[in-house]
C-alpha positions as CSV (number, residue, x, y, z in Angstrom):
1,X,-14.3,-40.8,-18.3
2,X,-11.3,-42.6,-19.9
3,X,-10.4,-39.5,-22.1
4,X,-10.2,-37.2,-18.7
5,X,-6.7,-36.0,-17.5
6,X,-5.9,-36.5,-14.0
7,X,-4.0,-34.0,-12.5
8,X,-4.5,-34.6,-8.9
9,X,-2.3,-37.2,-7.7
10,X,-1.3,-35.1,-4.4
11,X,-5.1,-35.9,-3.4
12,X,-4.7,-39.6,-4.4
13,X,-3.0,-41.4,-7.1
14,X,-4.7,-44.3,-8.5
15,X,-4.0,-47.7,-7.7
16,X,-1.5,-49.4,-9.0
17,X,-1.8,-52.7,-10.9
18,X,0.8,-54.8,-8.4
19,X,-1.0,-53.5,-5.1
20,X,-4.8,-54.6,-6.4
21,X,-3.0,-58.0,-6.8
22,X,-1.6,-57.7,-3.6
23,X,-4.5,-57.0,-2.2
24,X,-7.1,-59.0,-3.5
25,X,-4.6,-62.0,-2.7
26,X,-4.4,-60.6,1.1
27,X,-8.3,-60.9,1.0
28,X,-8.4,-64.5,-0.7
29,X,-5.7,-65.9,2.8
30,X,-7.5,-63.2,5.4
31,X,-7.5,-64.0,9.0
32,X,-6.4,-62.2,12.0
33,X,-3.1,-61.7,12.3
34,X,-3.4,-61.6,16.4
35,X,-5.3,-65.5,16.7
36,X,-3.2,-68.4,17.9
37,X,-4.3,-70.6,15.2
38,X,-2.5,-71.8,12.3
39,X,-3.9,-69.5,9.8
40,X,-3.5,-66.3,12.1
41,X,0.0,-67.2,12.5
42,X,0.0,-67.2,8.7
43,X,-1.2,-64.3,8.5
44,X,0.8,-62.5,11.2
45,X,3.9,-63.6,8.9
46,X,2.7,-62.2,5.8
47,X,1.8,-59.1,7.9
48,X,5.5,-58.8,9.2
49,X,6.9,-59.4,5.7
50,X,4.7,-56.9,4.6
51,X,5.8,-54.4,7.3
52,X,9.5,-55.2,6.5
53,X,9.3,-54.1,3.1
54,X,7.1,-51.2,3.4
55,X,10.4,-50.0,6.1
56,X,13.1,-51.4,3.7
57,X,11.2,-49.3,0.6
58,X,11.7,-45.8,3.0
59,X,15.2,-47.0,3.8
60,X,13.8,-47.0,7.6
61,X,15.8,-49.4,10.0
62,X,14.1,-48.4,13.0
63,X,10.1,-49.5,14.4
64,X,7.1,-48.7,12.2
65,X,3.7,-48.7,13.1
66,X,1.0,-49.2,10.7
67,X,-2.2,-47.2,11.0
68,X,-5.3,-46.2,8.8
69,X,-3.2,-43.3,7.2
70,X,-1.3,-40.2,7.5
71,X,-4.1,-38.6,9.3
72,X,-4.4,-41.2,12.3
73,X,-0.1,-41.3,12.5
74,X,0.0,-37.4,12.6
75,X,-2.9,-37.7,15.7
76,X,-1.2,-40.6,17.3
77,X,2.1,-38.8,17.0
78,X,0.3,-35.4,18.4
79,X,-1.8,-36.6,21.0
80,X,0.5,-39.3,22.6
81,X,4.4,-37.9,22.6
82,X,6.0,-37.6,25.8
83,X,6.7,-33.7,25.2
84,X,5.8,-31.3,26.7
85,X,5.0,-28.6,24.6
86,X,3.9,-28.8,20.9
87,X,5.1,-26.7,18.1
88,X,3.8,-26.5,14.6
89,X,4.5,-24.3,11.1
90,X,1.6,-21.6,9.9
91,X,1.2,-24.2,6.6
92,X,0.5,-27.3,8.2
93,X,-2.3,-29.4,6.6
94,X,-5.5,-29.6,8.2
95,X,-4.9,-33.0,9.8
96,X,-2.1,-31.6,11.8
97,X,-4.2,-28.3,13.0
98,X,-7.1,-30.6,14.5
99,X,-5.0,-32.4,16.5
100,X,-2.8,-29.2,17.8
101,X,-4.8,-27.5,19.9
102,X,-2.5,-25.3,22.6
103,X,0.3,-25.3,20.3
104,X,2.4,-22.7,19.0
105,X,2.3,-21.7,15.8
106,X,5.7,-20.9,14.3
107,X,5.8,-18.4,11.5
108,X,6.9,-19.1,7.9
109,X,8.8,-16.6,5.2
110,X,7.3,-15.6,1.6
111,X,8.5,-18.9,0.2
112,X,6.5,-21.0,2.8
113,X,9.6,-21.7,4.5
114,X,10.1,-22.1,8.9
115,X,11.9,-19.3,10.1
116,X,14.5,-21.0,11.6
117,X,15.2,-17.9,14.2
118,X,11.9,-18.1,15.2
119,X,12.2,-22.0,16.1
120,X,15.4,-21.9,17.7
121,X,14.2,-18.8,20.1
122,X,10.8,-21.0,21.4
123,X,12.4,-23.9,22.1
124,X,13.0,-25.4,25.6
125,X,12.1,-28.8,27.5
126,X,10.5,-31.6,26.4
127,X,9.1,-30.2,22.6
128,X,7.3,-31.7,19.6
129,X,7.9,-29.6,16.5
130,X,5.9,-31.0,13.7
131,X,6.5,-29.9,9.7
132,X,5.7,-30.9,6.6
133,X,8.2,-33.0,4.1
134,X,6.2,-30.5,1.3
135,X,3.4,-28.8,1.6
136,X,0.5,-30.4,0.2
137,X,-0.3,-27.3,-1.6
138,X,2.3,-25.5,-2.5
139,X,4.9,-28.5,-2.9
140,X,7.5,-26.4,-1.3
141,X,9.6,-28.2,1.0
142,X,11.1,-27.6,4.4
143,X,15.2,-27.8,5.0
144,X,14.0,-30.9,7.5
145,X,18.0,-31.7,8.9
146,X,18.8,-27.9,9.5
147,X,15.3,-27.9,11.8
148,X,16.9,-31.2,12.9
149,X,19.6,-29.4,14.2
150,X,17.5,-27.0,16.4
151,X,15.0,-29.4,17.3
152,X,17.5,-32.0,18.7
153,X,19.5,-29.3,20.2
154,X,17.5,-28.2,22.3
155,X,15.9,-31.9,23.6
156,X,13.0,-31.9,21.3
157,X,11.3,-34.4,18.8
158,X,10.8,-33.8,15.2
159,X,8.0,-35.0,14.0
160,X,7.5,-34.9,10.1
161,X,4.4,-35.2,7.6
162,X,5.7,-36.9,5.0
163,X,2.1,-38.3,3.5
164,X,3.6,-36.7,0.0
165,X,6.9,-38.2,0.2
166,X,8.3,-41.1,-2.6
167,X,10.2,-43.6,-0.9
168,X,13.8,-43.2,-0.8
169,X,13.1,-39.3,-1.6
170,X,15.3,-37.6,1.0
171,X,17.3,-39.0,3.4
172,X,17.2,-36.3,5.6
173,X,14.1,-37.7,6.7
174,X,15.1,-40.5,7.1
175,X,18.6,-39.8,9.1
176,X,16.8,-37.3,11.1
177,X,13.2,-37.6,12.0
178,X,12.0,-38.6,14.9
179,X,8.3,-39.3,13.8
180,X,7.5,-39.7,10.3
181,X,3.5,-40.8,9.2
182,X,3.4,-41.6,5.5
183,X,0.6,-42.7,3.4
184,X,-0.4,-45.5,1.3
185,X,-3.0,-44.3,-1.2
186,X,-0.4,-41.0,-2.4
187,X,1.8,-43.8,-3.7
188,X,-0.3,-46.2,-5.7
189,X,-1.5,-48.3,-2.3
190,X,-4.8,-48.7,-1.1
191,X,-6.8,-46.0,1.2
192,X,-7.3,-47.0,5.1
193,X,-3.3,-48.0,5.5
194,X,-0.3,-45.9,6.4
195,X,2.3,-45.7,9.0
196,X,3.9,-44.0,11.4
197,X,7.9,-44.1,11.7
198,X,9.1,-44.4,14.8
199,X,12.9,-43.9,15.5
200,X,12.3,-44.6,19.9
201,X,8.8,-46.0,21.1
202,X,10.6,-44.1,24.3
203,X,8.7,-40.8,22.7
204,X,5.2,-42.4,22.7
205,X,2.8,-43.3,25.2
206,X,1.6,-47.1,24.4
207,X,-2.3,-47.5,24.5
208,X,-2.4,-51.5,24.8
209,X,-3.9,-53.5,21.8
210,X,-1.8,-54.6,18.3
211,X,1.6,-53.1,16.9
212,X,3.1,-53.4,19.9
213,X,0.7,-52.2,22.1
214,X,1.1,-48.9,20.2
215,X,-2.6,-48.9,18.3
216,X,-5.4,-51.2,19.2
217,X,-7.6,-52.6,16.2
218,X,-7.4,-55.5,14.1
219,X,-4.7,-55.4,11.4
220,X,-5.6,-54.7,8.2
221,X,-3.4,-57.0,6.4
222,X,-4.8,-56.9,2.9
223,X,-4.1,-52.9,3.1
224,X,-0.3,-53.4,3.9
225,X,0.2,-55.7,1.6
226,X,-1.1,-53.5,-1.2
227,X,1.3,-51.1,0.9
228,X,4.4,-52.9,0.3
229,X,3.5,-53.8,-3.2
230,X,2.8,-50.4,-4.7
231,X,6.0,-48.8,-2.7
232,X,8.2,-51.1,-3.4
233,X,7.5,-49.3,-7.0
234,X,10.3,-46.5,-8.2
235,X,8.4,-43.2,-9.1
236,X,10.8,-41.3,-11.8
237,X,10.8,-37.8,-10.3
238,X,13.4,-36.5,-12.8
239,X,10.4,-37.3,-15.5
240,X,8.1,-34.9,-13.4
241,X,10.3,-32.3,-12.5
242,X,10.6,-32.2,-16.3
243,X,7.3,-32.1,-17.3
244,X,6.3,-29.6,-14.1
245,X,9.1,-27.3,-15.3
246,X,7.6,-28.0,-18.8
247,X,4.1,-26.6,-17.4
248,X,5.3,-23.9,-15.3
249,X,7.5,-22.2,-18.3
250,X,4.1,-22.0,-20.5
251,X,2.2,-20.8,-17.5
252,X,4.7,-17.5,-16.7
253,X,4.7,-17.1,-20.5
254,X,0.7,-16.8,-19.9
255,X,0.4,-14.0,-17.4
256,X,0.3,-16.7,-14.4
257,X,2.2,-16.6,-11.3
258,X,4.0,-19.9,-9.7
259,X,3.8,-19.8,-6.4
260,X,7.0,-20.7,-3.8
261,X,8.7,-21.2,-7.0
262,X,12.0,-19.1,-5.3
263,X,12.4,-22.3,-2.7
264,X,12.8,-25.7,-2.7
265,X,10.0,-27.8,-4.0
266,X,8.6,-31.3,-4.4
267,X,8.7,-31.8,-8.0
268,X,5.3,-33.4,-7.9
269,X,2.8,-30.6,-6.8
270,X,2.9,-27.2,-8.5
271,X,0.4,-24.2,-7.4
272,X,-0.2,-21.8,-9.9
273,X,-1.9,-18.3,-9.8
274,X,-4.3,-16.8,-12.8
275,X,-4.9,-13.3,-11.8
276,X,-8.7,-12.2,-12.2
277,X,-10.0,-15.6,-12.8
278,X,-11.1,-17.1,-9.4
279,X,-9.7,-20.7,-8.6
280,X,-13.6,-21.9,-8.6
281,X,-14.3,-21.0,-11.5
282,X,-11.0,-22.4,-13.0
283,X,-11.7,-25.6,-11.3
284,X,-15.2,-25.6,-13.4
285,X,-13.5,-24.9,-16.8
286,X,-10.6,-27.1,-16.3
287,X,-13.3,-30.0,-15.1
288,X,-15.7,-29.1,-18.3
289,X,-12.3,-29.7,-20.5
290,X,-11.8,-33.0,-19.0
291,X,-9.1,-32.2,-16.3
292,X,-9.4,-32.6,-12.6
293,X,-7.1,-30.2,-10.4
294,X,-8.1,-28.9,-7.0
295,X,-7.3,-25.6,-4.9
296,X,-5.9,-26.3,-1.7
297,X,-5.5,-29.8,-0.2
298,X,-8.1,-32.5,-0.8
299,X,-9.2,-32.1,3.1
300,X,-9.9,-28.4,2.5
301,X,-10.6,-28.1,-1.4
302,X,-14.7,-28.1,-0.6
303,X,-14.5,-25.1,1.9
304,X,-15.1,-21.6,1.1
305,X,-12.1,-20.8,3.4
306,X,-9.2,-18.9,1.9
307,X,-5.9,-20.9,2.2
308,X,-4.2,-20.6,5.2
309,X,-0.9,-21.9,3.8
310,X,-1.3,-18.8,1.3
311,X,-1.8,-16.7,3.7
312,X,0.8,-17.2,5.7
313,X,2.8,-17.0,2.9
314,X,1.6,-13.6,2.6
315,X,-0.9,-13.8,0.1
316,X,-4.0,-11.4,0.5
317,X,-7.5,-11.2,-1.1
318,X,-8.4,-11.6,-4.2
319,X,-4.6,-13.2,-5.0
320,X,-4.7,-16.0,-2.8
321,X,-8.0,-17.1,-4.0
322,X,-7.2,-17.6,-7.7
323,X,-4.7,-20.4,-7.3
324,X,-4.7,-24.3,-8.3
325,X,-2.8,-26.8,-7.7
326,X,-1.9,-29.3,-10.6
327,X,0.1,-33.0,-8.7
328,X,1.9,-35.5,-11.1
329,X,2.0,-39.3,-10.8
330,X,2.9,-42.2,-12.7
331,X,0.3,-41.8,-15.4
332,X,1.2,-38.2,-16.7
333,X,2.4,-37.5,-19.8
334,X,3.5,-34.7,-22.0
335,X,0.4,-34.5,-23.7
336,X,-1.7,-34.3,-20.3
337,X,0.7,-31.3,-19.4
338,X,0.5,-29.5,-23.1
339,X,-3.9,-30.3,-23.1
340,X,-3.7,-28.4,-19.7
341,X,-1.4,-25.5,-21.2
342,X,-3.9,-25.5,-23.8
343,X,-6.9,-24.9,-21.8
344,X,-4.9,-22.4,-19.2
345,X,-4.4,-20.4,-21.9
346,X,-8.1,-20.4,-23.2
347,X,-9.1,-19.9,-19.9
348,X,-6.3,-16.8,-19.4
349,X,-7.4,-15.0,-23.0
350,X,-10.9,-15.2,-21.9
351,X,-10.5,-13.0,-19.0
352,X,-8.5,-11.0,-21.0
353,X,-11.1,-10.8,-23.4
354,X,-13.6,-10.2,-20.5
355,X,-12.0,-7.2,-19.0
């Protein structure tokens, strides 16, 4: 396994070295951060500190609630705002769409982007508009302080999934987001721990409990320490984009299609089409030559669905069923990137070959 080329760090990213410390030292001084006693107090500190620096890393001065992950902050954010009416984008990730029944759906363009008239002519009252930083499949991102702008105008919240957001990646997020859940385990943390950013606890409902009263369950201290730890870590996106734009140049060259590529986009997730070759059986030849990639987001990779972010984007069958995703991280090189070429191209000149 330790020749194998990961290229699916929008799924999960491995763990760094600094948050295994972390953690393991969180589990060696464990005790519950809510008991009276001398070590609880202890460990209430060291959860505080913890929390601190996880908000410092986002460059977040307002509350922050930490949860199990992006998932439980994107339900808790959902289910419990004071609006009225919700509002979400056709591309949402599946952990949004559970937890939106009733809402509108707002349409996106051929680049996976909001239509921005379409926003500003639903809104009214007491709204929750929730969108993605970038999509988890695509990587294109949203314009997130021109739906600010709408949002606020007309009274409402904006909520934002930013589980695949760096810290310190955009401050638009950060100036103008209402709502933000981010994740630990997409940035080198441990699973079971993320947050939710809150700007006013005025827009949630408390439910008694810890943090605040805002989520009941024991803190899980050892998880935000790994938290802070592995985001207090810089993530060189300029390397990325460079070794993404790298990847994407050889995959046109091929035949292949990029998809969203006319839009913004996250330089660490890249969807890529090879026409007459099925993503499954891509994701076989790609996992027989040592390299793991995925179709879709890791929540829906296992389904026979068709994507529902492609389609809304437009695509139709058979396109929008022979696309991959490929995610950087930390640990990718150049030669993971040219061993992927390699084995794109075998893969493409077989189907030619085929047909």
């Amino acid at each position: 396994m330790a020749d194998r080329i990961y290229l699916d760090h929008a799924a999960t990213t491995p763990m760094l070295p600094v948050a295994i410390e972390a953690v393991t030292e969180g589990m060696r001084r464990w005790a519950n951060p809510s008991s009276p006693h001398a070590e609880g107090r202890g460990a209430r500190a060291a959860l505080e500190e913890a929390r601190a620096r996880i908000a410092a890393a986002y460059g977040w001065p307002h509350e922050l609630v930490l949860t199990s992950g992006a998932s439980e902050s994107l339900q808790m954010a959902l289910t419990r705002s004071m609006a009225e009416r919700r509002f979400i984008t056709a591309v949402e990730h599946d952990s949004v769409l559970r937890h939106s029944e009733g809402a509108k759906v707002l349409p996106v363009d051929a680049g996976g982007i909001l239509d921005l008239d379409a926003l500003r002519a639903s809104l009214g009252g007491r709204t929750l508009v929730c969108v993605q930083w970038a999509n988890s499949e695509t990587g294109v991102r949203q314009p997130i302080a021109a739906i600010a702008d709408v949002v606020h105008a007309a009274g409402g919240i904006l909520l934002v999934d930013a589980a695949q957001m760096p810290a310190r990646a955009d401050d638009e997020v950060i100036r103008h987001a209402d709502l933000v859940a981010v994740s630990a385990h997409k940035r080198g943390g441990p699973p079971g721990i993320g947050a939710l950013l809150v700007r006013d606890f005025g827009v949630l409902q408390p439910m008694g409990g810890q943090e605040k009263g805002y989520r009941a369950g024991t803190e899980n201290l050892p998880g935000a320490l790994g938290y802070a730890a592995a985001i207090s870590e810089p993530e060189d996106l300029q390397r990325m984009g460079t070794l993404r734009a790298r990847l994407e140049t050889a995959i046109r060259a091929g035949g292949g299609e990029v998809v969203g590529d006319a839009g913004p986009r996250t330089p660490l997730i890249g969807a890529y089409r090879m026409p007459g070759v099925s993503s499954g059986a891509q994701l076989i030849r790609f996992d027989l030559g040592g390299i793991s990639v995925s179709a879709g987001s890791a929540c829906s990779s296992g389904s026979m669905r068709p994507s529902h972010v492609l389609s809304a984007m437009g695509w139709a069958e058979p396109e929008l069923r022979e696309v991959v995703r490929v995610s950087f991280g930390r640990t990718t090189s150049e030669a993971d990137v040219d061993r992927f070429i390699e084995l794109w191209r075998a893969t493409a000149d077989g189907r030619a070959q085929a047909a």
